[in-house]
Gaussian input, Z-matrix of N, CA and C with variables (Angstrom, degrees):
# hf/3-21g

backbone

0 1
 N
 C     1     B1
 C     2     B2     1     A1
 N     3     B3     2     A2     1     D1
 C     4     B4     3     A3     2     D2
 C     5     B5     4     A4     3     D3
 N     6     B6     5     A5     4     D4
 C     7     B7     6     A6     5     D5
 C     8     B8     7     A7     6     D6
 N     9     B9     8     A8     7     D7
 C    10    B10     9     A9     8     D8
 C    11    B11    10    A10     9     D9
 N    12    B12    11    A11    10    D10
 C    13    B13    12    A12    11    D11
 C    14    B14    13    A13    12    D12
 N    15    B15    14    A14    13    D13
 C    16    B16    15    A15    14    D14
 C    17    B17    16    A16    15    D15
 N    18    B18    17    A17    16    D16
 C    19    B19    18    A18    17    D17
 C    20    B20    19    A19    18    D18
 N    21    B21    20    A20    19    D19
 C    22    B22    21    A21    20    D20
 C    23    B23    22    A22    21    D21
 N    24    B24    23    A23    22    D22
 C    25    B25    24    A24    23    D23
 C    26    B26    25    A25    24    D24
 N    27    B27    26    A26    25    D25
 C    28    B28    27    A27    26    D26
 C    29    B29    28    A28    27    D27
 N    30    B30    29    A29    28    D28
 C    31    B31    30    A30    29    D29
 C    32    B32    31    A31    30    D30
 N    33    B33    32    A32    31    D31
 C    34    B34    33    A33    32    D32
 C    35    B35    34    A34    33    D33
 N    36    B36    35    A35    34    D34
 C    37    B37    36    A36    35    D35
 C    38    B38    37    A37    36    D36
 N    39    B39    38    A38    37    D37
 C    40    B40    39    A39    38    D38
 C    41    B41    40    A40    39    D39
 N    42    B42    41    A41    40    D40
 C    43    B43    42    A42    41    D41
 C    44    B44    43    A43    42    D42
 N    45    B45    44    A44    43    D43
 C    46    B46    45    A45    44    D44
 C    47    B47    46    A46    45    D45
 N    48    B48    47    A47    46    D46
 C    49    B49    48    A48    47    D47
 C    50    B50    49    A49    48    D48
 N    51    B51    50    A50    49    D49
 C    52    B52    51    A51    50    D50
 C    53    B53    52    A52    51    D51
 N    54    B54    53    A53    52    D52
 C    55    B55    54    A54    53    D53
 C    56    B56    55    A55    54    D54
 N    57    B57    56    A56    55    D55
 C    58    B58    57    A57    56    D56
 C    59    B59    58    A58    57    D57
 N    60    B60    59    A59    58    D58
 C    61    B61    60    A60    59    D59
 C    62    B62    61    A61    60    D60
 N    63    B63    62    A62    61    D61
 C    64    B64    63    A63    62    D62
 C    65    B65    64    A64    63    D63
 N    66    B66    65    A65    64    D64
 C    67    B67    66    A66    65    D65
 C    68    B68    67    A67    66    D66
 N    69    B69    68    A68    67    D67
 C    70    B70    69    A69    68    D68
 C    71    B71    70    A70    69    D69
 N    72    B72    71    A71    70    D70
 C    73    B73    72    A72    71    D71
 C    74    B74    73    A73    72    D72
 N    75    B75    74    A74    73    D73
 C    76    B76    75    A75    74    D74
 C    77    B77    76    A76    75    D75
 N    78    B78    77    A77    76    D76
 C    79    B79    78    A78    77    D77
 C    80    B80    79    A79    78    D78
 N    81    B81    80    A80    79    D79
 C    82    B82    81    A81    80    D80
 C    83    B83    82    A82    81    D81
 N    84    B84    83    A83    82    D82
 C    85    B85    84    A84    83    D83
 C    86    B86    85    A85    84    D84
 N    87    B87    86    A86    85    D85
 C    88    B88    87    A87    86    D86
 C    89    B89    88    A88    87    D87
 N    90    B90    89    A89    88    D88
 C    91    B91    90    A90    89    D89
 C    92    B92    91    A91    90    D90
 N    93    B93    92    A92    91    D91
 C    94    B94    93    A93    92    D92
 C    95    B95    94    A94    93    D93
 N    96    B96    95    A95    94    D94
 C    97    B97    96    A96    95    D95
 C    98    B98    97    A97    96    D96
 N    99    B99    98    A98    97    D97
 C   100   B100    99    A99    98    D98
 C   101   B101   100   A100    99    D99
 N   102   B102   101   A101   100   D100
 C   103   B103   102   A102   101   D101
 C   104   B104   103   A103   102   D102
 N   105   B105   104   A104   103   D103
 C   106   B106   105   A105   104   D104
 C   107   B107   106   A106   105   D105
 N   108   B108   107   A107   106   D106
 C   109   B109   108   A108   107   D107
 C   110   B110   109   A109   108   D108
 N   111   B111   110   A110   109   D109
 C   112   B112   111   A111   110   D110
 C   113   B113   112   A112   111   D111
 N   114   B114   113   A113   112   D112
 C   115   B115   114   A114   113   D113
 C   116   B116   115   A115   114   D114
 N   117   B117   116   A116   115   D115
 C   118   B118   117   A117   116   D116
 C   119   B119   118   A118   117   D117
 N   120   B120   119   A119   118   D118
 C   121   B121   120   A120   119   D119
 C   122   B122   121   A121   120   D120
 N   123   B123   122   A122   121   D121
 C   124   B124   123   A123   122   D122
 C   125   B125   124   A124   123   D123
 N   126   B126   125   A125   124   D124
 C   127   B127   126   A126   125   D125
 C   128   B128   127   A127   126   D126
 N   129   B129   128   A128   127   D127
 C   130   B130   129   A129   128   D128
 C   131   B131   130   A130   129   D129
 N   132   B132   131   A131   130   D130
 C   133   B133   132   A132   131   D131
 C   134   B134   133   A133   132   D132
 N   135   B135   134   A134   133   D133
 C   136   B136   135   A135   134   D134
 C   137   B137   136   A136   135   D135
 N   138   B138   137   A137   136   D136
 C   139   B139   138   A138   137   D137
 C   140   B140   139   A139   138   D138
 N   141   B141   140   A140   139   D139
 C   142   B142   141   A141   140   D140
 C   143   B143   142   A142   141   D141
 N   144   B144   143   A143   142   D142
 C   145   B145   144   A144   143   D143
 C   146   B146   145   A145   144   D144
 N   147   B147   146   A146   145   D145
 C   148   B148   147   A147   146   D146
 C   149   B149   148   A148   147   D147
 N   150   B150   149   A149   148   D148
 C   151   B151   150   A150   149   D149
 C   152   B152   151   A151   150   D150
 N   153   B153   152   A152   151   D151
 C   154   B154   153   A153   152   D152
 C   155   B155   154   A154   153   D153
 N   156   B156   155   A155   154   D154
 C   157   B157   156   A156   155   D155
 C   158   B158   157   A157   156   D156
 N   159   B159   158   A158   157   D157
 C   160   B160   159   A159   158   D158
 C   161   B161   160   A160   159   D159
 N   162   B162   161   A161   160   D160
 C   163   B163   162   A162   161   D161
 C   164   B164   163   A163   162   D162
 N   165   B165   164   A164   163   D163
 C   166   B166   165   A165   164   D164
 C   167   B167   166   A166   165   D165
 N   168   B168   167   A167   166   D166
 C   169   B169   168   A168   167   D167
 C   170   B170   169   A169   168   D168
 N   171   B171   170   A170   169   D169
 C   172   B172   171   A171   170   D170
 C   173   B173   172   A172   171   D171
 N   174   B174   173   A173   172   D172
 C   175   B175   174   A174   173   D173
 C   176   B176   175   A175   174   D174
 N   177   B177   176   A176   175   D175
 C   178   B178   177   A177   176   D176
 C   179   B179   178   A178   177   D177
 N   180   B180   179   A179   178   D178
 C   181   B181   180   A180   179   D179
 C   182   B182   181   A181   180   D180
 N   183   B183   182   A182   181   D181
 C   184   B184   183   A183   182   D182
 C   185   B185   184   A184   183   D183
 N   186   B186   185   A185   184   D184
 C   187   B187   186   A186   185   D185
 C   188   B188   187   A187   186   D186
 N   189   B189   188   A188   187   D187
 C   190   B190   189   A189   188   D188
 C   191   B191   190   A190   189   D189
 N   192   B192   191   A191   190   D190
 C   193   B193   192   A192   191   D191
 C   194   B194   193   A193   192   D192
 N   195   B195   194   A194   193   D193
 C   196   B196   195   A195   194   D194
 C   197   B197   196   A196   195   D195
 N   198   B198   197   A197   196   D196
 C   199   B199   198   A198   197   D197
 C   200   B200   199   A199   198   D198
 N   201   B201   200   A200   199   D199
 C   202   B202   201   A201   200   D200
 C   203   B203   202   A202   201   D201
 N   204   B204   203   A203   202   D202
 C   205   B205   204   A204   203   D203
 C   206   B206   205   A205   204   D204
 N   207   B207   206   A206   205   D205
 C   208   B208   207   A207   206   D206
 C   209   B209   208   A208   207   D207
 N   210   B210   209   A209   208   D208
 C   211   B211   210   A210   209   D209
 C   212   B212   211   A211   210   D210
 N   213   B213   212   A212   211   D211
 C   214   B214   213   A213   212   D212
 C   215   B215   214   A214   213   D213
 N   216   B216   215   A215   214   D214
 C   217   B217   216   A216   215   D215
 C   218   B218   217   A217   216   D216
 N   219   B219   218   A218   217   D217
 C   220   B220   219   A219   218   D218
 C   221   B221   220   A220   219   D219
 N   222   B222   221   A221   220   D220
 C   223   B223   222   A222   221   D221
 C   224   B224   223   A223   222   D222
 N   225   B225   224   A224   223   D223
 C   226   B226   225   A225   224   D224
 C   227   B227   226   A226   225   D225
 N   228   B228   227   A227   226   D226
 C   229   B229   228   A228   227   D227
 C   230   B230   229   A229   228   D228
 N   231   B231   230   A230   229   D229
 C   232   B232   231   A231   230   D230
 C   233   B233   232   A232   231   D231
 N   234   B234   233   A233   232   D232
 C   235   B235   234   A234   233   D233
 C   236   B236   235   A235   234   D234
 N   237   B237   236   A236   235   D235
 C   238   B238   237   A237   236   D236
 C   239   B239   238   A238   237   D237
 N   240   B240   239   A239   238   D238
 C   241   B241   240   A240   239   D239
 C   242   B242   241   A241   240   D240
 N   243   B243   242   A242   241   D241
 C   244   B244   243   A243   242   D242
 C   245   B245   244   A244   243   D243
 N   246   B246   245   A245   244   D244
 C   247   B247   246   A246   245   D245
 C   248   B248   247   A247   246   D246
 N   249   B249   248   A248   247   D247
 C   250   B250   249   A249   248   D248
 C   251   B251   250   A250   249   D249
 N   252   B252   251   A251   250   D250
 C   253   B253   252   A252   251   D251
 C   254   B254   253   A253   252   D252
 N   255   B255   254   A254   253   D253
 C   256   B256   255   A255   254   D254
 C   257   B257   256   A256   255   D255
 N   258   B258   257   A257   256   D256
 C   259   B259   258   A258   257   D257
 C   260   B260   259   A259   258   D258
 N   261   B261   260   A260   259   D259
 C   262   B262   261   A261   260   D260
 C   263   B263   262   A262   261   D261
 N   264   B264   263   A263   262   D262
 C   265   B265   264   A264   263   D263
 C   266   B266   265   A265   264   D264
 N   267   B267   266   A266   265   D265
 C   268   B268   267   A267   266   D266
 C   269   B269   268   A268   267   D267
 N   270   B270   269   A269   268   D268
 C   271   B271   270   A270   269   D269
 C   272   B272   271   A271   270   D270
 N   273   B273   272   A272   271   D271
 C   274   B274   273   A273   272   D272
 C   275   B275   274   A274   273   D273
 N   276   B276   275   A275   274   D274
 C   277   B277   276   A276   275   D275
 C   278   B278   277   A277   276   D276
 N   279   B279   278   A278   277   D277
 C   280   B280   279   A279   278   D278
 C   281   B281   280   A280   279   D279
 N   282   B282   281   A281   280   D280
 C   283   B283   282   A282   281   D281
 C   284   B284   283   A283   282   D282
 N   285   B285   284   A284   283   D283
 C   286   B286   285   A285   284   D284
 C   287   B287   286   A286   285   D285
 N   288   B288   287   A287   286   D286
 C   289   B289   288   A288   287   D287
 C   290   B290   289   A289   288   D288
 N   291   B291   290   A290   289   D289
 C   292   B292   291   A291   290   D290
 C   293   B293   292   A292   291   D291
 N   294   B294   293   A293   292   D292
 C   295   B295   294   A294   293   D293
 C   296   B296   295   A295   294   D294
 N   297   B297   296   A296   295   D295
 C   298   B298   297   A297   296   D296
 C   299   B299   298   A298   297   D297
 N   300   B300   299   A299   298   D298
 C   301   B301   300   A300   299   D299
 C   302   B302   301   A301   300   D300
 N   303   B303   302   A302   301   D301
 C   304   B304   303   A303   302   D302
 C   305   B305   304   A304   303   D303
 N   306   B306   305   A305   304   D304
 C   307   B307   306   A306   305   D305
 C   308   B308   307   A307   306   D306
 N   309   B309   308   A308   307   D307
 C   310   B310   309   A309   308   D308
 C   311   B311   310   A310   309   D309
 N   312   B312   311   A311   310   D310
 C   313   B313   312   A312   311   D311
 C   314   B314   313   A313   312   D312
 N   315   B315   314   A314   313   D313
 C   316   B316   315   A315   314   D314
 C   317   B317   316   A316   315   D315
 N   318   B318   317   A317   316   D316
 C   319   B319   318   A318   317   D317
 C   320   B320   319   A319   318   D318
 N   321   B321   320   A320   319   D319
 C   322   B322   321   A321   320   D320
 C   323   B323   322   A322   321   D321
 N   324   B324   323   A323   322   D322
 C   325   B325   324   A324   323   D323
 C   326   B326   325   A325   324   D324

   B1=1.4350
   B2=1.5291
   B3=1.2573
   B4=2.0844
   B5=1.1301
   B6=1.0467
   B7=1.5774
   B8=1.7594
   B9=1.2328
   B10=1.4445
   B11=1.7200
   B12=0.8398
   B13=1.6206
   B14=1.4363
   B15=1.3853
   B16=1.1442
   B17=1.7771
   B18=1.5711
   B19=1.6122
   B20=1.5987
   B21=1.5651
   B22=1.2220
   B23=1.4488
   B24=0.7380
   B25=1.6239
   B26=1.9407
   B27=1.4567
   B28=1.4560
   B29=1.3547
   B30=1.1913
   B31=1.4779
   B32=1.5434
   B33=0.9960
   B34=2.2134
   B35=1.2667
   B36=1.3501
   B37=1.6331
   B38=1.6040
   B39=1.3686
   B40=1.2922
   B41=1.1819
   B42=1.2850
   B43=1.2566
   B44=1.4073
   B45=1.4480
   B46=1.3356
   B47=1.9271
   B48=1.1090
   B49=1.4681
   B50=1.9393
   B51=1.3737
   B52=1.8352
   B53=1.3657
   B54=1.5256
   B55=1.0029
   B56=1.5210
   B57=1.1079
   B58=1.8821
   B59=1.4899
   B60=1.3270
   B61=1.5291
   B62=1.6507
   B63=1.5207
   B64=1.7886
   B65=1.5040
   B66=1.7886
   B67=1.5993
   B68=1.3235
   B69=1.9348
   B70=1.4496
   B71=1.9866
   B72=1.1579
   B73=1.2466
   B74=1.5515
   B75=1.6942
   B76=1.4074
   B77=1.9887
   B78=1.1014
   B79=1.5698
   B80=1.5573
   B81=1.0930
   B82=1.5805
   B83=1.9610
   B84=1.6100
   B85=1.3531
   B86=1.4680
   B87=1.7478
   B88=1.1863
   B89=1.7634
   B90=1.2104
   B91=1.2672
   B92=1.6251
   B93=1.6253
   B94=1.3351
   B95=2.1830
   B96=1.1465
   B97=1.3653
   B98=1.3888
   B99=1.8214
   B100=1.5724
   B101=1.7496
   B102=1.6128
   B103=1.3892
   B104=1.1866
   B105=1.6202
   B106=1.6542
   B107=1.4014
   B108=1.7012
   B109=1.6095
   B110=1.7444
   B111=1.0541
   B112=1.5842
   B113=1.3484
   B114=1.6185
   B115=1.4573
   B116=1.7529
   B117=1.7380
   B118=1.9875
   B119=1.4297
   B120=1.9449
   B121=1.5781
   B122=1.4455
   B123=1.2168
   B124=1.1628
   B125=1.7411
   B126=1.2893
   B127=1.6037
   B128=1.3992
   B129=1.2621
   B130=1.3726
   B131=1.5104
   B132=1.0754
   B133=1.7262
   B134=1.6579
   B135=1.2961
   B136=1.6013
   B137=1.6335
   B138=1.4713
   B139=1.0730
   B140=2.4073
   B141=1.2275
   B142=1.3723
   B143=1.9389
   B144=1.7735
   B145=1.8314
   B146=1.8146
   B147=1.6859
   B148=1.0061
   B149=1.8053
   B150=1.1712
   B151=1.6915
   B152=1.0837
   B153=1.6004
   B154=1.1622
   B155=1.9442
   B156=1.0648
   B157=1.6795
   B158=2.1457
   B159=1.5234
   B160=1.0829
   B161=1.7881
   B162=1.0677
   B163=1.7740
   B164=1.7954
   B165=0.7650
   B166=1.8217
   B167=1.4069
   B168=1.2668
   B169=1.2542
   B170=1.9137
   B171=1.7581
   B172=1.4939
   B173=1.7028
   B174=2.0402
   B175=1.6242
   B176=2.0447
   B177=1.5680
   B178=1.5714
   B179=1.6240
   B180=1.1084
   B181=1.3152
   B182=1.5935
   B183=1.5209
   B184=1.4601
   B185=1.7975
   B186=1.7993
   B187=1.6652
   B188=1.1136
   B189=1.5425
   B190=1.6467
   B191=1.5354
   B192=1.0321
   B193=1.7499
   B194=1.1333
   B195=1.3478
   B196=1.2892
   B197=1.9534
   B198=1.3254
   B199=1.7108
   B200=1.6257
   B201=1.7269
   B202=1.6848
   B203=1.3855
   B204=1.2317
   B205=1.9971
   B206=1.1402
   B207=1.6191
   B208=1.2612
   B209=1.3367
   B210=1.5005
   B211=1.5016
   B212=1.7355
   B213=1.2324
   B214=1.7149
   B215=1.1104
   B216=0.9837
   B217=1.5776
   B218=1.5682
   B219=1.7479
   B220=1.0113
   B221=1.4115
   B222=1.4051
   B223=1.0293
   B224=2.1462
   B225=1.5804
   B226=1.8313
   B227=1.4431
   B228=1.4202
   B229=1.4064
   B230=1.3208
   B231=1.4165
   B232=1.2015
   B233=1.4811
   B234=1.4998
   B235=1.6164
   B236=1.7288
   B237=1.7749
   B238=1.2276
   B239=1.3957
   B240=1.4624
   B241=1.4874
   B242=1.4429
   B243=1.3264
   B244=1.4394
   B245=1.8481
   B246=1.2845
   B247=1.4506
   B248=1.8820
   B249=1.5221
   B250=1.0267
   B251=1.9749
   B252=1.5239
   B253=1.7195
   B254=1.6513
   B255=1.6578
   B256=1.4654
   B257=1.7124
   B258=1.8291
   B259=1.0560
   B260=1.6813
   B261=1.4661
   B262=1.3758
   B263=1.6567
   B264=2.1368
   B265=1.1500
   B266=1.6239
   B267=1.3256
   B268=1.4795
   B269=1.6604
   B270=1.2552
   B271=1.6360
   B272=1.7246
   B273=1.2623
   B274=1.2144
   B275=1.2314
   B276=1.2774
   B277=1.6407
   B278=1.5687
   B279=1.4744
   B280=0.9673
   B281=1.6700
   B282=1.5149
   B283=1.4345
   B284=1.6195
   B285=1.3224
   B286=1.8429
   B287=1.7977
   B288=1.3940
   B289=1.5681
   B290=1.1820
   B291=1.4801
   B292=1.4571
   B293=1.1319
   B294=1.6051
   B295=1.3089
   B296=1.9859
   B297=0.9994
   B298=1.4142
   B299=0.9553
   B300=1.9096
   B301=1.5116
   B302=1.7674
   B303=1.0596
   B304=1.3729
   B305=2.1931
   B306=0.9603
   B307=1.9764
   B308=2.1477
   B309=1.0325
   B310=1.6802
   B311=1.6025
   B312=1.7973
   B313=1.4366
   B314=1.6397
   B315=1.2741
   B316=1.7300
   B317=1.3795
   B318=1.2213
   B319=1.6347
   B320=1.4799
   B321=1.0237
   B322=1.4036
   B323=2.0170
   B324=1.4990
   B325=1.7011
   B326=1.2534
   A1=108.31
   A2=108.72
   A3=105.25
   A4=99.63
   A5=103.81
   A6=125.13
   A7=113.62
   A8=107.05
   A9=97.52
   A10=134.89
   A11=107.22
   A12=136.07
   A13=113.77
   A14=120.17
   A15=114.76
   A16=85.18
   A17=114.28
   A18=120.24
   A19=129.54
   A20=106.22
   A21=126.58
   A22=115.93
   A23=118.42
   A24=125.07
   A25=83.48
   A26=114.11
   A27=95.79
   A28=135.14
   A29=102.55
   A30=120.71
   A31=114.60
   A32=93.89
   A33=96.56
   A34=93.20
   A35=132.74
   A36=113.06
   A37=102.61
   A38=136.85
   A39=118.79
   A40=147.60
   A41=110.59
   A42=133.95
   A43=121.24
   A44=117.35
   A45=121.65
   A46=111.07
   A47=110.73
   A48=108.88
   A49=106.35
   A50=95.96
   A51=99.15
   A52=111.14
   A53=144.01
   A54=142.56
   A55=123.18
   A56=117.40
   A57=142.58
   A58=91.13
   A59=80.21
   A60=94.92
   A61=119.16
   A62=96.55
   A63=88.21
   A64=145.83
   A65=87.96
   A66=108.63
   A67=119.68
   A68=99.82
   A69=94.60
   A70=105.92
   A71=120.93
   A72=139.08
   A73=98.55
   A74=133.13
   A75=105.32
   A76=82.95
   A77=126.66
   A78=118.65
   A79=89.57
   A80=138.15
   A81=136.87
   A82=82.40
   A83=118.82
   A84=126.09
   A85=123.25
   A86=112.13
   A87=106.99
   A88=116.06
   A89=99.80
   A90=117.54
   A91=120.17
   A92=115.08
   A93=117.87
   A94=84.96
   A95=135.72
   A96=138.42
   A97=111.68
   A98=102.09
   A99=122.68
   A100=85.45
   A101=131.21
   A102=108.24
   A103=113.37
   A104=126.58
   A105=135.12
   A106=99.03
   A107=106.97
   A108=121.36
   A109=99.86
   A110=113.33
   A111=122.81
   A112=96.94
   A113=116.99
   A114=126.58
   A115=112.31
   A116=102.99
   A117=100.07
   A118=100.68
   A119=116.60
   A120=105.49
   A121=103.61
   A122=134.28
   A123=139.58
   A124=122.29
   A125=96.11
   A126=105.63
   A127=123.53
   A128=106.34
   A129=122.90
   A130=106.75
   A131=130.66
   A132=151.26
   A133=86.54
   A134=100.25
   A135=119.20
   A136=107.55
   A137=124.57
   A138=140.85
   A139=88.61
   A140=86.82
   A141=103.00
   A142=115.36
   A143=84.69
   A144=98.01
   A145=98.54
   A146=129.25
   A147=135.29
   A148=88.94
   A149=112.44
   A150=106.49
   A151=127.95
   A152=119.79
   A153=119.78
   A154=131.53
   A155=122.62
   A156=156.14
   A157=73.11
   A158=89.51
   A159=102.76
   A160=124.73
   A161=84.66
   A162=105.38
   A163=82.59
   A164=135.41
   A165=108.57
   A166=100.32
   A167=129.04
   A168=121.65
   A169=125.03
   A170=84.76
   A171=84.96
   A172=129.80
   A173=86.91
   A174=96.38
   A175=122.71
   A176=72.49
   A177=100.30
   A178=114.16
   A179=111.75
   A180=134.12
   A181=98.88
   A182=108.39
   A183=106.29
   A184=110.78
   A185=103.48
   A186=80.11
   A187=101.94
   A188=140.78
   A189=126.91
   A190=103.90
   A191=127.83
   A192=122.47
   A193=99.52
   A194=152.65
   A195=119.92
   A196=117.70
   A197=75.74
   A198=86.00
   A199=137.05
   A200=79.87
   A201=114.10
   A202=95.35
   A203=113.66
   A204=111.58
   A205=114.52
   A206=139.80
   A207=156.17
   A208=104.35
   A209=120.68
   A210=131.83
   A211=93.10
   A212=139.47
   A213=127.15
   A214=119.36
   A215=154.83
   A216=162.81
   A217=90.04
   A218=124.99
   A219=150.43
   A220=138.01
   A221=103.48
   A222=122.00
   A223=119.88
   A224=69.94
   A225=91.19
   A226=134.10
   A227=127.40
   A228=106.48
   A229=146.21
   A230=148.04
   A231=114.38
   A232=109.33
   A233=115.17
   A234=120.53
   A235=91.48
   A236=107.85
   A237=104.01
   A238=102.10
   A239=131.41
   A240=138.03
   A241=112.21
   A242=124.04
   A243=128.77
   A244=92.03
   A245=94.82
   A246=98.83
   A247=117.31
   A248=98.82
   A249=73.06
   A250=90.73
   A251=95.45
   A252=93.09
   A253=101.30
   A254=94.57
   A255=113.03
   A256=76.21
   A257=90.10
   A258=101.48
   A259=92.49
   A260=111.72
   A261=115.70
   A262=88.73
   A263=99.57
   A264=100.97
   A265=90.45
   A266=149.92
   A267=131.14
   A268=109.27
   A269=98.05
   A270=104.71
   A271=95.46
   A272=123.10
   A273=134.12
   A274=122.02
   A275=134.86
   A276=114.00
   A277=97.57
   A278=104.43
   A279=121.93
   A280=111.13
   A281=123.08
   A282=109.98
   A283=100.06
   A284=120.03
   A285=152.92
   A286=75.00
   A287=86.43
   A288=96.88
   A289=132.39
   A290=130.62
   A291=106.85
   A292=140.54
   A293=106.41
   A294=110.07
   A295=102.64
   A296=129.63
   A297=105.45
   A298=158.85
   A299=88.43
   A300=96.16
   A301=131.95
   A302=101.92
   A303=99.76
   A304=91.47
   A305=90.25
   A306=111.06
   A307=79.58
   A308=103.26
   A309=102.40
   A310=83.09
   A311=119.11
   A312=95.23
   A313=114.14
   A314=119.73
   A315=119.73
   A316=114.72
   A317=107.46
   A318=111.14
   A319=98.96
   A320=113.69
   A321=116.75
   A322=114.50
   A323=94.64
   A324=92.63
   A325=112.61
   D1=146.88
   D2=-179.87
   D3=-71.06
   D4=159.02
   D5=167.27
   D6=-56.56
   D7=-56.72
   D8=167.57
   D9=-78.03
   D10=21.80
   D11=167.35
   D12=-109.86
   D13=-20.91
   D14=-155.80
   D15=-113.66
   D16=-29.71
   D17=168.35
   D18=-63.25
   D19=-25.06
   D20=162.02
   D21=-76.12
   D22=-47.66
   D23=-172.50
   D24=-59.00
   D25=-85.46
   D26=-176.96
   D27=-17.02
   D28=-54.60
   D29=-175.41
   D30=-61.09
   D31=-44.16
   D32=173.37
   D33=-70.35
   D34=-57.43
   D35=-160.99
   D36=-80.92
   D37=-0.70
   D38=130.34
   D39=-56.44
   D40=-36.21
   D41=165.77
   D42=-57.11
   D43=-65.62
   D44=172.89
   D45=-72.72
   D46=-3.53
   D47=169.98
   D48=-85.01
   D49=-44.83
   D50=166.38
   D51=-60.61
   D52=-48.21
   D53=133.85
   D54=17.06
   D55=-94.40
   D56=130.44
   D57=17.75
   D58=-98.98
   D59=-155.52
   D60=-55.01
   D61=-22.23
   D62=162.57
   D63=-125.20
   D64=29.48
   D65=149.37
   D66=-79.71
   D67=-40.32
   D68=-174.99
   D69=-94.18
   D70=44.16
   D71=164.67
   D72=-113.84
   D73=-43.50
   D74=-153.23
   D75=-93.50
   D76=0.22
   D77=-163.51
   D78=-103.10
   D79=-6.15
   D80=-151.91
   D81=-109.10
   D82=-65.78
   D83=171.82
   D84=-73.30
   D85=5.90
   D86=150.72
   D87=73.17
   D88=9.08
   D89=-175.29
   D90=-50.61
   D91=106.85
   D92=169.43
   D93=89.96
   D94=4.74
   D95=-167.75
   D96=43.76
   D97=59.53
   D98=-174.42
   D99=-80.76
   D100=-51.18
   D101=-156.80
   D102=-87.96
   D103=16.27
   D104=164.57
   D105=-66.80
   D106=-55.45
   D107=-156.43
   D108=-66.34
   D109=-35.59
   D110=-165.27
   D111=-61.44
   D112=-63.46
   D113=-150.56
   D114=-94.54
   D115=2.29
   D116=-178.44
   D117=-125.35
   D118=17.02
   D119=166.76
   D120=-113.90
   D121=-163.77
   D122=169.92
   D123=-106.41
   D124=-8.60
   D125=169.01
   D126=-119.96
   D127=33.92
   D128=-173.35
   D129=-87.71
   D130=-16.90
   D131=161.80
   D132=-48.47
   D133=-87.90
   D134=-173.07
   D135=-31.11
   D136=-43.86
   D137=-141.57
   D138=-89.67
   D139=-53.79
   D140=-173.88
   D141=-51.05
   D142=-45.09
   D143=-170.93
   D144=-75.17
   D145=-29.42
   D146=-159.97
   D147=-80.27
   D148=-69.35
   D149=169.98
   D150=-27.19
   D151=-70.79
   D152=148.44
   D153=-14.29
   D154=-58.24
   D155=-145.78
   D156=-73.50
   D157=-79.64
   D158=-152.84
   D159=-63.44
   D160=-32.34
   D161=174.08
   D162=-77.93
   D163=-52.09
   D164=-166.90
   D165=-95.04
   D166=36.89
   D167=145.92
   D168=-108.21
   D169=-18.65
   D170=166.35
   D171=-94.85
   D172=-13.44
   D173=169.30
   D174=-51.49
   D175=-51.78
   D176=-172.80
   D177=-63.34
   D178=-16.98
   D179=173.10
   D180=-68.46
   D181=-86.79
   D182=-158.49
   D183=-68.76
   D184=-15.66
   D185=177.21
   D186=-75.00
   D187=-32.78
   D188=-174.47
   D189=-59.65
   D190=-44.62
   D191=165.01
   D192=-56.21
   D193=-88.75
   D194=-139.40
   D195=-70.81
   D196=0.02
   D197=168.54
   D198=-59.96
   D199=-68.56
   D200=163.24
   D201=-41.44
   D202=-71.25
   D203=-160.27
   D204=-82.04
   D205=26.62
   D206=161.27
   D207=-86.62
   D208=-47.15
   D209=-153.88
   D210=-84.67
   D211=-13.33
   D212=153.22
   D213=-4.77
   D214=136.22
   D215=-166.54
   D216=-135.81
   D217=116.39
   D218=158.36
   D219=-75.47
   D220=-27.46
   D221=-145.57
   D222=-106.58
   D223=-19.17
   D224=161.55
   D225=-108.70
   D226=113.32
   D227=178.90
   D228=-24.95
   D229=167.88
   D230=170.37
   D231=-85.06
   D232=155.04
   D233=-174.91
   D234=-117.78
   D235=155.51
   D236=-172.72
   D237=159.31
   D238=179.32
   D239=-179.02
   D240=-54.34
   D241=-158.00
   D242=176.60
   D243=-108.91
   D244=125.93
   D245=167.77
   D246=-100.39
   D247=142.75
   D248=-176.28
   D249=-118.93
   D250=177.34
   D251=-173.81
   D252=-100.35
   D253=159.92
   D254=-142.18
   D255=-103.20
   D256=136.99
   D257=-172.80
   D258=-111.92
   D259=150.76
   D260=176.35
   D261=-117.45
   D262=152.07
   D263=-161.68
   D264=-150.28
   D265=115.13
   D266=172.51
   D267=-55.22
   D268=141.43
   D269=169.19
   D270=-117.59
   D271=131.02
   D272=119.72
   D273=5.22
   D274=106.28
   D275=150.12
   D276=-131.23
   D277=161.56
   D278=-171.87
   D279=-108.48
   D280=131.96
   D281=-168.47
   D282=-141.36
   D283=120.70
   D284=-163.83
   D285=-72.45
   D286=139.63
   D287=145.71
   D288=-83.64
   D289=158.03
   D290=141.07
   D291=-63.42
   D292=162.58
   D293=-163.65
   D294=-77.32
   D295=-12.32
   D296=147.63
   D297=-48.88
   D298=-58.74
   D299=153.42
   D300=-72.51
   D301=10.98
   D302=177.95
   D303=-82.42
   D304=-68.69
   D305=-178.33
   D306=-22.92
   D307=-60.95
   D308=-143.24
   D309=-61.34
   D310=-56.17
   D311=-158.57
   D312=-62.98
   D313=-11.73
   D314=176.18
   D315=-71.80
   D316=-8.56
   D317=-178.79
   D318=-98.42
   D319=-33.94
   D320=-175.82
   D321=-75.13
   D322=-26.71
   D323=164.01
   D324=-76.09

């Protein structure tokens, strides 16, 4: 398996393991009286795994980002073509009047 397939895979089951631990943190503190609602409906199962689902899809998200952008290499110049520097230069353009103002300046000769 690649390495970066095999870095992702970590990273989601970190993610959805942080997940875990902070559904069953906001249902433990009862937060907003989420573990009343959970435990006196009948789809509160559903309700629990969907929380879960979704919160460890955005966990798993940003730890693989802060992953990716950890792995930067600093320490080498950049390597690459010959650059050359950007020269700024005015161009000319040329801009038509309107046809109003054209009428007005002929009245005006």
């Amino acid at each position: 398996m690649p390495r970066l397939v095999r870095l992702y895979i970590l990273q989601c089951t970190i993610g959805f393991g942080l997940s875990g631990v902070f559904v069953a943190l906001l249902l433990w503190q009862n937060v907003a009286n989420l573990a009343h609602l959970v435990t006196h409906t009948e789809a509160g199962m559903l309700a629990v795994f969907l929380l879960w689902l979704f919160n460890g899809l955005v966990f798993a998200g940003v730890q693989f980002g802060i992953t990716i952008m950890r792995m930067a290499d600093h320490g080498t110049p950049p390597s690459g073509g010959r650059r050359q520097p950007a020269t700024r230069a005015p161009v000319p353009v040329r801009v038509e009047a309107a046809a109003g103002e054209q009428r007005a300046r002929r009245r005006l000769l």
